[in-house]
C-alpha positions in Angstrom: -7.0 -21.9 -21.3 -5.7 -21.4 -18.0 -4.3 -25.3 -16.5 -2.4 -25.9 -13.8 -0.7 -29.6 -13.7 -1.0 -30.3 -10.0 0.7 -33.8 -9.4 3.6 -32.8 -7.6 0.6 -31.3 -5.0 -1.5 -34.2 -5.0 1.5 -36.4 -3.5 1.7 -33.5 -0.6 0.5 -33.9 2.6 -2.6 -31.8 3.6 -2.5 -28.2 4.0 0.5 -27.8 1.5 -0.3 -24.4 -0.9 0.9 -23.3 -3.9 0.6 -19.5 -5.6 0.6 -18.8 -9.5 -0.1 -16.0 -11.4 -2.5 -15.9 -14.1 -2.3 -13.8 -17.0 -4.4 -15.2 -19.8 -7.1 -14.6 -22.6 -9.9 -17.0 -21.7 -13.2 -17.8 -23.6 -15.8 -16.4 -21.9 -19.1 -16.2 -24.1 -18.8 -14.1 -27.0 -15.6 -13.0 -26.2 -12.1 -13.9 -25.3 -11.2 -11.0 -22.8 -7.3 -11.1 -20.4 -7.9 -12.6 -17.3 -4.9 -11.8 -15.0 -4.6 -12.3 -10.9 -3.2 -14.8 -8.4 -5.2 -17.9 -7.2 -3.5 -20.4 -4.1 -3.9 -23.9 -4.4 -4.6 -26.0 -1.2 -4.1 -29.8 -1.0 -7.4 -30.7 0.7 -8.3 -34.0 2.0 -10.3 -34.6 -1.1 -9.0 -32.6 -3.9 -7.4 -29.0 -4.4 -8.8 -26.1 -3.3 -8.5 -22.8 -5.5 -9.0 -19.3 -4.2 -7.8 -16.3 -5.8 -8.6 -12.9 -6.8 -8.5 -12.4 -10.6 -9.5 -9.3 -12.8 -11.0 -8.9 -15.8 -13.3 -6.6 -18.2 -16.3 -8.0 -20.4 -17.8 -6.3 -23.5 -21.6 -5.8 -22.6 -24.5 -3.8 -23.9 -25.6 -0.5 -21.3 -29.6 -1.4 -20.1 -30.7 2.1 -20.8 -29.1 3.5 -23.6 -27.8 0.3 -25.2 -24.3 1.3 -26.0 -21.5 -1.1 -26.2 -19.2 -1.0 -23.4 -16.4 -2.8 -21.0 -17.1 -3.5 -17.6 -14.8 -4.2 -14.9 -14.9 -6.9 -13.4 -13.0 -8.7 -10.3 -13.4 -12.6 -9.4 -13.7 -13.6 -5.6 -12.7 -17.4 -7.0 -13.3 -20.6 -4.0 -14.0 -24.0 -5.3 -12.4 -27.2 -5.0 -11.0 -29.4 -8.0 -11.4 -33.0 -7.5 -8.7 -36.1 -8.9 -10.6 -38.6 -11.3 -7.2 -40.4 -10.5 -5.7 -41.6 -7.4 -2.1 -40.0 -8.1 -0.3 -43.2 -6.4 -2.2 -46.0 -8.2 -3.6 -44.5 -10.8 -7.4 -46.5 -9.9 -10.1 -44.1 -11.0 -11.2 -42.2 -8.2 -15.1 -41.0 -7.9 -16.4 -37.5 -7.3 -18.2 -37.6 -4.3 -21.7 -38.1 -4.1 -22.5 -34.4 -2.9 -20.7 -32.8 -5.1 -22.6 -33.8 -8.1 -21.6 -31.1 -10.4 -18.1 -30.3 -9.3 -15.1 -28.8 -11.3 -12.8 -32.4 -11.7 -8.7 -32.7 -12.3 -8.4 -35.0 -15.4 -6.4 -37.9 -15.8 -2.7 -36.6 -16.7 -3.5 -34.5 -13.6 -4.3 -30.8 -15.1 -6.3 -28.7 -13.4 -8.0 -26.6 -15.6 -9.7 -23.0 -14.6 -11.2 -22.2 -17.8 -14.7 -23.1 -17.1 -14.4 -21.9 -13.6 -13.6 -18.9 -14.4 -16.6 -18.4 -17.4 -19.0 -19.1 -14.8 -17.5 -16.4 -12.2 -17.6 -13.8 -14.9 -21.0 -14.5 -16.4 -22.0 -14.3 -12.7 -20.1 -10.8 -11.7 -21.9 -9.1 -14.9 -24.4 -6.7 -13.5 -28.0 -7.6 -13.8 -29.0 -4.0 -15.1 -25.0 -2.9 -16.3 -25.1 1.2 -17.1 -22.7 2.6 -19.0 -21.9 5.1 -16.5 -23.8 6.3 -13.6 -25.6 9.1 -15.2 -26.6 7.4 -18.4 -29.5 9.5 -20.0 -30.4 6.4 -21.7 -33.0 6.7 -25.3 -35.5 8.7 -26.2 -38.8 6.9 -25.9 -40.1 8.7 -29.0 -37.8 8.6 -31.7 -34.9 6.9 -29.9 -31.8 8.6 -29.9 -29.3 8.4 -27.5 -29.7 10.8 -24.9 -26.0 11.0 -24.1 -24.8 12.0 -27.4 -27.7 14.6 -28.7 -30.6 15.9 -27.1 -33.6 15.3 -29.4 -36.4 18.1 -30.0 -39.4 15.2 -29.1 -42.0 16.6 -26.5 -42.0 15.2 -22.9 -43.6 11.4 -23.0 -46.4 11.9 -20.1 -47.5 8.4 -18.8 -51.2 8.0 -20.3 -52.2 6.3 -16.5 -51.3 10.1 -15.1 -53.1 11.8 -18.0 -56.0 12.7 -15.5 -53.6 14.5 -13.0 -53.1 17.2 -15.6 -56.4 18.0 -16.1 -56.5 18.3 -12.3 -53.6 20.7 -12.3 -54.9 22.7 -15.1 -58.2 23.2 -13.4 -56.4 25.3 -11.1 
């Protein structure tokens, strides 16, 4: 878990940052990869704002040849942290109305960039990752890998295109 206890910040006046280095394992899906980066935290007029570059690599399955693999990935984080608690009365404070699903600071003040950080990762996956560029993928007939061994299947012609070979043989 990656948490931050920000109350010293919430008492500062607008504008006033803090940096902190991350270098943690974080539960992210299946897996629990090392997340590791820098993120600044701005006092806001509302809350705290995070940004940060952070980098990581997930474990996912190549779209062609379905191999196992880990991806690179880097995290452009921006979002802002809201207090539940008013840090000099200690009222409850609400969320504001537009931000109905917002990231929140809990009550002893700990802001937490776990959850933040899943959804930035499930969303830097590649829709269709590849293994590498040049992936061969599997064979369509008896399904081997084409990376690894080149199978002795004929050439899979496209049943639609069946009628352009006729055409070309006719010549």
């Amino acid at each position: 878990m990656v948490q931050i206890n920000v109350s010293q910040l919430l008492k500062s006046t607008i504008g006033t940052t803090r940096k902190y280095q991350i270098a943690e394992k974080v539960n992210i899906g299946k897996e629990t990869p090392h997340v590791q980066g820098e993120v600044t935290l701005l006092r806001t007029n509302r809350g705290i704002l995070v940004t940060g570059r952070l980098e990581t690599d997930i474990g996912i399955t190549c779209s062609r040849c379905l191999t196992e693999y880990r991806q690179p990935v880097v995290l452009e984080i921006e979002e802002e942290f809201f207090p539940t608690i008013d840090i000099l009365t200690g009222s409850e404070v609400e969320v504001p109305q537009d931000e109905p699903d917002a990231f929140v600071i809990d009550q002893s003040n700990i802001l937490d960039l776990t959850e933040a950080i899943r959804q930035y990762s499930l969303l830097a996956v590649p829709m269709k990752p590849l293994c590498r560029e040049d992936c061969a993928g599997l064979c369509s007939t008896c399904g081997a890998n084409l990376n690894v061994k080149k199978c002795d299947c004929p050439p899979a012609i496209d049943p639609r295109l069946e009628k352009l070979r006729s055409l070309k043989d006719a010549k």
